[in-house]
Structures are given as structure tokens and as C-alpha cells.
Residue frames relative to the residue before (quaternion, step in Angstrom):
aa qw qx qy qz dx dy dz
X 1.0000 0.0000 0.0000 0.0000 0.00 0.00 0.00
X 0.2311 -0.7855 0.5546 0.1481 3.59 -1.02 0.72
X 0.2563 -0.7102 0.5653 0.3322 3.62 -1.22 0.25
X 0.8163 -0.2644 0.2235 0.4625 3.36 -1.79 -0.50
X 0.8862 0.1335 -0.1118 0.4293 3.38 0.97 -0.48
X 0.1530 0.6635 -0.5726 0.4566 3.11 1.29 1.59
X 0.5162 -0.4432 0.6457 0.3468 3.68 -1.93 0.13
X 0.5111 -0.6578 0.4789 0.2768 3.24 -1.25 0.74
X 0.0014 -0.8116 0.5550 0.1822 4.19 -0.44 0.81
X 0.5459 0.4831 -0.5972 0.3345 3.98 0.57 -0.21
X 0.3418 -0.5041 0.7557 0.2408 2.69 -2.31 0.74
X 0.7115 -0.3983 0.3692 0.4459 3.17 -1.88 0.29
X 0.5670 0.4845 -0.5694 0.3458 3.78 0.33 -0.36
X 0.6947 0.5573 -0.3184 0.3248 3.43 0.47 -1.95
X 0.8371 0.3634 -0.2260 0.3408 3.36 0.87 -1.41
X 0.5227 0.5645 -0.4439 0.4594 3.25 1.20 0.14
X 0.4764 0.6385 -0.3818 0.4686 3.97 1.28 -0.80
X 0.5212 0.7351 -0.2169 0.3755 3.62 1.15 -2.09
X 0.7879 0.5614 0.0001 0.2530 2.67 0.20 -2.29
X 0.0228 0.8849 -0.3597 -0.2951 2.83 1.36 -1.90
X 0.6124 0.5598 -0.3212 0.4566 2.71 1.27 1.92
X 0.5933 -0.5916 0.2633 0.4783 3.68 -0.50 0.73
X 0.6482 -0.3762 0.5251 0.4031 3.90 -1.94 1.01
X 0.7783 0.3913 -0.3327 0.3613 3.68 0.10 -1.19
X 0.6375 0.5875 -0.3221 0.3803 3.57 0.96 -0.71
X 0.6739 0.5490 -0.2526 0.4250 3.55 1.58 -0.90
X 0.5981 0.5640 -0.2417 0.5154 3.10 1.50 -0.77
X 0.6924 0.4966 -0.2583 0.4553 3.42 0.64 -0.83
X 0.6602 0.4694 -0.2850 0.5123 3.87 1.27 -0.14
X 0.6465 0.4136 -0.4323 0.4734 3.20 1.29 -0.76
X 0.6491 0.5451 -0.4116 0.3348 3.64 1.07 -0.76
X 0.5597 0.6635 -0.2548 0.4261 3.59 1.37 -0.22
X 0.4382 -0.7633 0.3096 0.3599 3.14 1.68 -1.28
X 0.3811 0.7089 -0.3965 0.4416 2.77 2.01 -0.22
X 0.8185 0.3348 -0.1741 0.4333 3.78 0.58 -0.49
X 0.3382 -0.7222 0.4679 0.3809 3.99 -0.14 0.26
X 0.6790 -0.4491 0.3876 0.4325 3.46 -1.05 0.30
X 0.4050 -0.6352 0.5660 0.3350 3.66 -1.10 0.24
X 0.5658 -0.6315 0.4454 0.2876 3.32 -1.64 0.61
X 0.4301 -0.8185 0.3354 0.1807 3.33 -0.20 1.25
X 0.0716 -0.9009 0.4279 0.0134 3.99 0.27 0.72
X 0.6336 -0.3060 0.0991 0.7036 4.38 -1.16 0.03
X 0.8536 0.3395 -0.1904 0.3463 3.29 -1.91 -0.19
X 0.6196 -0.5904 0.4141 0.3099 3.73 1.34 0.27
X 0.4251 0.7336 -0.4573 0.2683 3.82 1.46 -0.24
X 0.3425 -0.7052 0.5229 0.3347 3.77 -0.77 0.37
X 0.1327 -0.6703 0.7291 0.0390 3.93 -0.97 0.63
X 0.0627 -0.7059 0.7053 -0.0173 2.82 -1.75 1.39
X 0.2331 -0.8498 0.4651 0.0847 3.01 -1.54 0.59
X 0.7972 -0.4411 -0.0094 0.4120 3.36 -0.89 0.24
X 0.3122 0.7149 -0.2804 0.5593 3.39 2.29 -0.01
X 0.5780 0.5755 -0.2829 0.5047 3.40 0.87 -0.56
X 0.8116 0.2590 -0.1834 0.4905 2.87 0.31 -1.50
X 0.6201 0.5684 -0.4178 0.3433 3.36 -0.04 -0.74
X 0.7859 0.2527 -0.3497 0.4429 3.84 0.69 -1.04
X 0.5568 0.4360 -0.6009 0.3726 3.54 0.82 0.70
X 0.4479 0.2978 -0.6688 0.5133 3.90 0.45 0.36
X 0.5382 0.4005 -0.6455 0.3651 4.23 -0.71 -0.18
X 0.8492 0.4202 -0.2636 0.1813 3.35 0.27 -0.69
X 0.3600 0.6931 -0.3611 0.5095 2.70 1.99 -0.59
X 0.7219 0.3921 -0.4061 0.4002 3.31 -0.10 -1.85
X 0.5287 0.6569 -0.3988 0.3604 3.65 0.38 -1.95
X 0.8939 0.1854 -0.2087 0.3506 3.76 0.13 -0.95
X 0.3964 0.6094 -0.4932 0.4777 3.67 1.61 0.20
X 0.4570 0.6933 -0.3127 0.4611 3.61 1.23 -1.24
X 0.4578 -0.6240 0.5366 0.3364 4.10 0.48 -0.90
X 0.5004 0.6761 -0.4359 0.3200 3.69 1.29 -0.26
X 0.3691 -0.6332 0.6043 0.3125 3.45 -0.90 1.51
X 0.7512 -0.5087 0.3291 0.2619 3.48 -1.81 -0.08
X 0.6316 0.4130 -0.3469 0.5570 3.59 1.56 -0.35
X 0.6227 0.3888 -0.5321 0.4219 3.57 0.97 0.14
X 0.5687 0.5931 -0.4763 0.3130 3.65 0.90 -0.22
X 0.4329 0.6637 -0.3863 0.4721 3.26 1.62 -0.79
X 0.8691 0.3276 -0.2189 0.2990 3.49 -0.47 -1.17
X 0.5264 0.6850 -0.2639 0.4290 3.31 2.03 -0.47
X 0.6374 0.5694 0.1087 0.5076 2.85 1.62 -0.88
X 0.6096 0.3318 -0.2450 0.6770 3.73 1.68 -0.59
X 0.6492 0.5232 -0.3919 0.3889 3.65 1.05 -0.13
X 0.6315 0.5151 -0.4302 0.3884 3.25 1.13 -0.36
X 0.4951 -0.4523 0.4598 0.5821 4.00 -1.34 0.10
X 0.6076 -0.5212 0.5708 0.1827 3.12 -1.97 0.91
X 0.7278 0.4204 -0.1917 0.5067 3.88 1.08 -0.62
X 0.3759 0.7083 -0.5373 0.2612 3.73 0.91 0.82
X 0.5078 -0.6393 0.5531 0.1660 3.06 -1.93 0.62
X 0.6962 -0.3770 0.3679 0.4877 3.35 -1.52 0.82
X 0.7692 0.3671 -0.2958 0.4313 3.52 -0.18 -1.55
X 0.4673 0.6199 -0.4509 0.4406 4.29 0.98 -0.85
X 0.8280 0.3890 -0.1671 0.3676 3.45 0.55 -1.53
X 0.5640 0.4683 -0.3798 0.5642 3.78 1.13 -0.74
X 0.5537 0.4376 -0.5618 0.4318 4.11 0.46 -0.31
X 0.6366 0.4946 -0.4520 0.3819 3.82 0.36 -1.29
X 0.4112 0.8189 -0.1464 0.3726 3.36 0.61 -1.35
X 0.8332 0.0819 -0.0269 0.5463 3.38 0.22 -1.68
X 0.4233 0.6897 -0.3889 0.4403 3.64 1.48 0.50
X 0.6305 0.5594 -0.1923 0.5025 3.12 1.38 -1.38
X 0.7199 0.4713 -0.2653 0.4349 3.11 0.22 -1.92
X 0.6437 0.4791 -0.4465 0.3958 4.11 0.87 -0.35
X 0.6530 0.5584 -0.3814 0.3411 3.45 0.58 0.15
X 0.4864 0.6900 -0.3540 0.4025 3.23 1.63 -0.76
X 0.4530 -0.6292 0.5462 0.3172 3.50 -0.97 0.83
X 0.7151 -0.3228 0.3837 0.4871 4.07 -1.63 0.22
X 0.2816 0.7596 -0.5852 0.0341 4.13 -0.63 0.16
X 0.3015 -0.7690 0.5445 -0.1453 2.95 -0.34 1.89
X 0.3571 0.7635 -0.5115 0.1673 3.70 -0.59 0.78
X 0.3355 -0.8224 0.4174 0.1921 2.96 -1.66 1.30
X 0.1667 -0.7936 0.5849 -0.0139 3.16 -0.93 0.95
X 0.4935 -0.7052 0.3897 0.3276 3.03 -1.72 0.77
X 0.6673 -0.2805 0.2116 0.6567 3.93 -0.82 -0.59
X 0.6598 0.5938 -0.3242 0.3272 3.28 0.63 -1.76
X 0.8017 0.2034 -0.1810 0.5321 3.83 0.59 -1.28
X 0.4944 0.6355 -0.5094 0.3038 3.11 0.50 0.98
X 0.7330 0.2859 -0.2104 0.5803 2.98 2.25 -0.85
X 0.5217 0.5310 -0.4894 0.4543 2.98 1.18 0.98
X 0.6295 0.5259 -0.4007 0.4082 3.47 1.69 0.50
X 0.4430 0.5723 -0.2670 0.6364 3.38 2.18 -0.71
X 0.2785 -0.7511 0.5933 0.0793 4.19 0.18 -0.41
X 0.7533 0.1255 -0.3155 0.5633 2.76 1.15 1.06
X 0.6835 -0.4890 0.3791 0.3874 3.86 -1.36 0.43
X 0.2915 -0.7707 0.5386 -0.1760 3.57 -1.04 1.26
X 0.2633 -0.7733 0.5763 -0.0256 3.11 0.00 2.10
X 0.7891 -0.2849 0.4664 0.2803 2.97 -2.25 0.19
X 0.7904 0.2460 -0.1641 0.5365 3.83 0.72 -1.51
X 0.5628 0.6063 -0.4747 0.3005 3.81 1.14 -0.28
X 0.7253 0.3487 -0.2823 0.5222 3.27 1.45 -1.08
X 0.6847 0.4803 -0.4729 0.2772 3.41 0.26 0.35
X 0.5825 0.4089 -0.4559 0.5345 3.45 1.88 0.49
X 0.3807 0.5943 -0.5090 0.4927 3.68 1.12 0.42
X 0.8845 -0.0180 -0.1564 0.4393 3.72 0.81 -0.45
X 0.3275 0.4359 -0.7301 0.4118 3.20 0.58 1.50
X 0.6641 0.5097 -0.3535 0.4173 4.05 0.72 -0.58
X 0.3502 -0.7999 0.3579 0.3309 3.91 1.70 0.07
X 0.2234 0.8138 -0.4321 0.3181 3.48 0.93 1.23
X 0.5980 -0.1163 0.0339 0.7923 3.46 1.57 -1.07
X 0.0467 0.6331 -0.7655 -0.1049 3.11 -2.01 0.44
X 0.5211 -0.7076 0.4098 0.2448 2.83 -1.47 1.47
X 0.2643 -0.7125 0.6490 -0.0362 3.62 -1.37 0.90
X 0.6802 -0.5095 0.2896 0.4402 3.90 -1.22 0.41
X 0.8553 0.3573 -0.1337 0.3505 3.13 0.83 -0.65
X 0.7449 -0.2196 -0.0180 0.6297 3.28 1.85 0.56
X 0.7003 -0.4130 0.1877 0.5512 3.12 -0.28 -1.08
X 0.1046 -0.6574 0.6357 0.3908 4.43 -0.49 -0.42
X 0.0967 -0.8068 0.5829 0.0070 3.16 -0.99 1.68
X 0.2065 -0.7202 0.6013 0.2778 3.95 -0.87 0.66
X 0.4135 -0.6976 0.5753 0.1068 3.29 -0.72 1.91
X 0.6758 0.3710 -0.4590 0.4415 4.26 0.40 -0.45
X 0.7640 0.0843 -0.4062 0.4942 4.18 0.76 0.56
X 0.4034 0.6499 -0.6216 0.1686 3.54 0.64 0.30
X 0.5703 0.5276 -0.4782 0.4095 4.00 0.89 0.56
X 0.5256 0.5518 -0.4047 0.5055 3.08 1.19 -0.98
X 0.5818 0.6758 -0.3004 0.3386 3.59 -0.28 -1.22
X 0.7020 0.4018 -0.1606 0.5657 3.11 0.34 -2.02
X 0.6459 0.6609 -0.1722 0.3412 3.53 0.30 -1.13
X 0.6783 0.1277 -0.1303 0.7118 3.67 1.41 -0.88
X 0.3864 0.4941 -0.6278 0.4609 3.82 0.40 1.21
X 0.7185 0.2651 -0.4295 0.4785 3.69 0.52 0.04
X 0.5014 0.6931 -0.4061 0.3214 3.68 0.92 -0.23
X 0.2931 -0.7794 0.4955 0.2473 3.66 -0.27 1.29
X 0.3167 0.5653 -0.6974 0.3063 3.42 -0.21 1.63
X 0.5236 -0.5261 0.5707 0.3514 3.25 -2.08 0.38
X 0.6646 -0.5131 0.3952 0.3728 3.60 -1.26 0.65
X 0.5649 0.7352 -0.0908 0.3636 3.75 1.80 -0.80
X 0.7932 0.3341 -0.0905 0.5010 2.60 1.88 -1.21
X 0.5380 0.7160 -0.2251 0.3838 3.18 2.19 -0.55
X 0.7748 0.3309 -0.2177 0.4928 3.08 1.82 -0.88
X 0.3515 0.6409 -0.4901 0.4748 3.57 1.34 0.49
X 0.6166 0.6322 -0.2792 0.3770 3.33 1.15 -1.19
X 0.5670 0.5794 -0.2247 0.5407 3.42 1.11 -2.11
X 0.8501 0.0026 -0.1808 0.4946 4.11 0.21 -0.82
X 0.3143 0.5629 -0.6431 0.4132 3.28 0.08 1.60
X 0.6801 0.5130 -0.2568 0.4565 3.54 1.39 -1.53
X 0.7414 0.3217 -0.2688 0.5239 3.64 0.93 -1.43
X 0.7391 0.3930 -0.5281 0.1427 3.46 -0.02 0.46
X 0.3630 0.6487 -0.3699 0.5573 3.37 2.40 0.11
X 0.6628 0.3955 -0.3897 0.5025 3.55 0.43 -1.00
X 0.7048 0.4188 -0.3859 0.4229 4.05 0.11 -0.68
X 0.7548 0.3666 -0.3403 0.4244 3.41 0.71 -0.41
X 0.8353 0.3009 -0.3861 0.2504 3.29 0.90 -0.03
X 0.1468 0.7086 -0.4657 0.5095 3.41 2.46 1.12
X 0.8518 0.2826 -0.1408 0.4180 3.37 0.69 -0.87
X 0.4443 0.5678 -0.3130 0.6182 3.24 1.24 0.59
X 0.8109 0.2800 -0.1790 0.4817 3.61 0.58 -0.75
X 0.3917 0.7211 -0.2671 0.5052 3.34 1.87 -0.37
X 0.8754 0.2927 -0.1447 0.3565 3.08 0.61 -1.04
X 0.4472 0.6734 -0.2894 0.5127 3.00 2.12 -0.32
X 0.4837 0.5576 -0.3733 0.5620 3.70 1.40 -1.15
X 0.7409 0.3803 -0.4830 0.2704 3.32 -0.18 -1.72
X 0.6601 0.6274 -0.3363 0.2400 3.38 0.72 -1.66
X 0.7548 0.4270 -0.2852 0.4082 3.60 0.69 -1.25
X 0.7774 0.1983 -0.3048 0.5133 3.93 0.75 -0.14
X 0.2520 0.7013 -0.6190 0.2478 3.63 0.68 1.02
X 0.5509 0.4707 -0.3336 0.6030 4.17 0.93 -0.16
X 0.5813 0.6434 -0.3928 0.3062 3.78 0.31 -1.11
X 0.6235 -0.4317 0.6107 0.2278 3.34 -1.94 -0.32
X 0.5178 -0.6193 0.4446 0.3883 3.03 -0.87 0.62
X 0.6506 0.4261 -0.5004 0.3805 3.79 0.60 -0.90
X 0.5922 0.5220 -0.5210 0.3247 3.94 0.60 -0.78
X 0.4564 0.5017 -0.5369 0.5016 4.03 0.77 -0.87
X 0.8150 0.3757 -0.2932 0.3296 3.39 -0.83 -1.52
X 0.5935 0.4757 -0.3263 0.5612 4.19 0.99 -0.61
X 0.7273 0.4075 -0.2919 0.4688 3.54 0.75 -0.32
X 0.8080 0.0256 -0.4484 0.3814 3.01 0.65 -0.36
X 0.1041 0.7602 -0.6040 0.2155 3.83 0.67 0.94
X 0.7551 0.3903 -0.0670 0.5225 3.49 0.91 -1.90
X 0.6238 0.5199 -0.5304 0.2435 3.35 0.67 -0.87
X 0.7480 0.5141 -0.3544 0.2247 3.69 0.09 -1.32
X 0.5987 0.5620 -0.3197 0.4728 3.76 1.17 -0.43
X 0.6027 0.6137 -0.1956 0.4710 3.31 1.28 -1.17
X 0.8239 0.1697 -0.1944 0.5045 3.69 0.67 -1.05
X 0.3927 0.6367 -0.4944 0.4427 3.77 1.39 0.29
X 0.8061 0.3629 -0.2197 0.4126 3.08 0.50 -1.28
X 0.6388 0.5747 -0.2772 0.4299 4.04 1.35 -0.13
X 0.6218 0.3998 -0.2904 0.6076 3.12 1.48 -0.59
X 0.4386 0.7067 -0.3348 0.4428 3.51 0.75 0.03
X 0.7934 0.4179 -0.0260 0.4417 2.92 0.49 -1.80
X 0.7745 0.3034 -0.1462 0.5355 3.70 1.02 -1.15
X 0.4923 0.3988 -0.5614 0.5323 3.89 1.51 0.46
X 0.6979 0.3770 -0.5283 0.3029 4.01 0.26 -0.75
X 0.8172 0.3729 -0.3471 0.2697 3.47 0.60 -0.82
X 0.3057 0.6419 -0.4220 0.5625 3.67 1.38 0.60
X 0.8211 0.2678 -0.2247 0.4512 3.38 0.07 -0.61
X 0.5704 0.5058 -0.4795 0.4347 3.85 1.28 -0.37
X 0.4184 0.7721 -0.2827 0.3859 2.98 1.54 -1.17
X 0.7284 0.1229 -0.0518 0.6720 4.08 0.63 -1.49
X 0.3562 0.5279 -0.6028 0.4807 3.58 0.06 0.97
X 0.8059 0.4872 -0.1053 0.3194 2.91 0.25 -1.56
X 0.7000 0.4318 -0.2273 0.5214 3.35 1.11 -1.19
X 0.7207 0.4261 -0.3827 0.3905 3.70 1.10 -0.58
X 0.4747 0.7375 -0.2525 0.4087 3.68 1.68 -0.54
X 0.6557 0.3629 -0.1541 0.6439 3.30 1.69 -1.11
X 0.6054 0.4626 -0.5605 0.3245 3.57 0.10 0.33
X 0.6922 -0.5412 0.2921 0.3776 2.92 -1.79 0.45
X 0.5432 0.6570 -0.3818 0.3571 3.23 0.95 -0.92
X 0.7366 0.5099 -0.1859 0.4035 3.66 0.85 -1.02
X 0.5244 0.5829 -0.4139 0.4625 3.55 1.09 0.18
X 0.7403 -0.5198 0.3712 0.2098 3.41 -1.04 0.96
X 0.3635 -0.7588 0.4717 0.2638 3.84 -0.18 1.25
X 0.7486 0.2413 -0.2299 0.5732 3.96 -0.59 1.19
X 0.7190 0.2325 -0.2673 0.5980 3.63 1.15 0.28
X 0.3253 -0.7056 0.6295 0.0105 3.46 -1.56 1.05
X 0.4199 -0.7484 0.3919 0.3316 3.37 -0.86 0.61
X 0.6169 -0.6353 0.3160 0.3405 3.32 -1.21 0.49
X 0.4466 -0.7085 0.4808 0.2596 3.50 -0.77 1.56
């Protein structure tokens, strides 16, 4: 796996596998533009990277969404040309909130051909201790708007213990503050017109997706950062640099 500021190592096979999508399909975006050129390496081989992958889940989601392909285009030429993996998985998780619940059963096989990658015994069973898939008579009932996420924290060096403390740390902040601002909504258009209700809540749900968003990532780079910089967090037998 590469980070933001690794060289890119998938070939088009791997990253289409990754991706969890056909060689021809990868080609056919980059020839479109939807994809940047790969990084060109000995023998002329293209390498991708995690930029790669990531804006094909945008696109994925982008087309679960109902977007035909020239609107993905233009959805896509608006963004900066110079975004990171993590830049793109935020857009990504902007989209993927609009998608409606979509529950589906699947077998093992297209399940890891929805994850884009091979699927142990313990991977799926932290896919459903984290409630991503649960298993059912007829395979598995997977929720396709976090089966990336999911996949996504199977490489994340956490215990399975700590991922789902995590999972109900998030849903019980997010419910309390839906219901916190809920009631703030109700309060301000309880006098109003009906059209202001309905105009409110037209705007409201983009408006506070995209704010809570914004003020949980930078809150939390925010403590990253401060806990990354303590002393305590420097490497035992190394000292930071004076």
C-alpha cells in the first residue's frame, strides 16, 4: 500500500483488482480524462497510486448517485487537478452521504469483487462486527454506501475492539448532534410558512453534511496533530529534532 507521498506501485491489473474494476474500464477513463496518466517507470510500465485509486471510488460512488458520464466529467474538471488520496475520499464521503440506505445480498465471491480485493475468514468477520455485511442464507446482506469504508479500515492497524468503540463514539455524536440541530431548525421556522419549512429543509441537509464534515475533519487534524507533537509520542531511543 502507498501513502500520499509514496511513488505510485499498482499496475493497471492490481489497481483495477483494488479498484474492483475491469483493465479496460481503467483505460477507458484515463482515455476520457477522468483518470491522470500513470507514472511511467523501467521498461515504460505505468504505476499507480493511491490517487488513482481513491478517485475511482469518486466515481464509483458519482455513478451509484445516477450521474451519466459527461456529468461525471464536469464534476470532476471542477475539482483541483492536484488532490490527495485522503482530499478525494473526503469528496467521496460527501457524495456517498446522499445515497439513500442500499442493502444487498451478495455472494462471498461478489462481495470480493465489491471490496477489490480477496476476503479472509477474520476480514469478513470485522466487516461485520463494524455492521458493514451480515451474513444471511444466501450469502452475505452487504451495505454498499460503507462497504469501502470497512474495506478501507481492514488495513488500519487497529484492534477490531477499538474500531467498534470508534463506530459508537461517531453514531452517538452524530445522533446527538442531528438532534440538537433538528431541534434548533424546528425552533427557528416554528412561526414561518409552510414554503420557508419546505426551503429549509431543501438546503438544510447539504448545508449541515457538508459543515459537520468540515469542522469534524479539521477538529480532529487539529488533535492528531497536537497528540503527534507531544513528547510522549516520539519514538523510544529517538529525540526530536532541535
Amino acid at each position: 500500500m502507498t501513502t500520499d507521498t509514496e511513488e505510485p506501485t499498482l499496475t493497471i491489473d492490481e489497481l483495477a483488482v483494488r479498484a474492483g474494476v475491469t483493465v479496460r474500464t481503467v483505460r477507458f477513463y484515463g482515455t476520457k480524462g477522468l483518470l491522470p496518466p500513470p507514472v511511467l517507470g523501467p521498461r515504460r510500465v505505468g504505476h499507480y497510486g493511491r490517487e488513482h485509486l481513491a478517485r475511482l471510488a469518486l466515481i464509483e460512488e458519482l455513478q451509484r448517485q445516477g450521474m451519466t458520464l459527461s456529468g461525471i466529467e464536469r464534476y470532476l474538471r471542477q475539482l483541483p487537478p492536484d488532490l490527495s488520496a485522503h482530499d478525494l475520499a473526503v469528496h467521496r464521503a460527501v457524495v456517498a452521504s446522499w445515497a439513500p440506505d442500499t442493502v444487498e445480498t451478495v455472494t462471498p465471491r461478489e462481495l470480493e469483487r465489491r471490496a477489490g480485493r480477496p476476503l479472509g475468514a477474520e476480514d469478513v468477520a470485522r466487516l461485520v462486527a463494524m455492521g458493514v455485511v451480515r451474513p444471511g442464507d444466501d450469502g452475505y446482506e452487504a451495505d454498499l454506501g460503507l462497504l469501502r469504508l470497512g474495506v478501507g479500515l481492514l488495513d488500519v492497524p487497529l484492534s477490531q475492539e477499538a474500531i467498534f468503540a470508534a463506530r459508537t463514539v461517531l453514531i452517538e455524536h452524530a445522533r446527538a448532534a442531528a438532534r440538537e440541530l433538528s431541534q434548533l431548525f424546528r425552533g427557528e421556522v416554528a412561526e414561518r410558512d409552510a414554503r420557508d419549512v419546505r426551503s429549509l429543509s431543501a438546503h438544510m441537509h447539504p448545508l449541515v453534511v457538508q459543515a459537520l464534515l468540515t469542522a469534524f475533519q479539521r477538529s480532529l487534524k487539529e488533535e492528531l496533530g497536537e497528540w503527534l507533537t507531544e513528547p510522549s509520542a516520539e519514538p523510544s531511543g529517538e529525540s526530536a529534532p532541535g
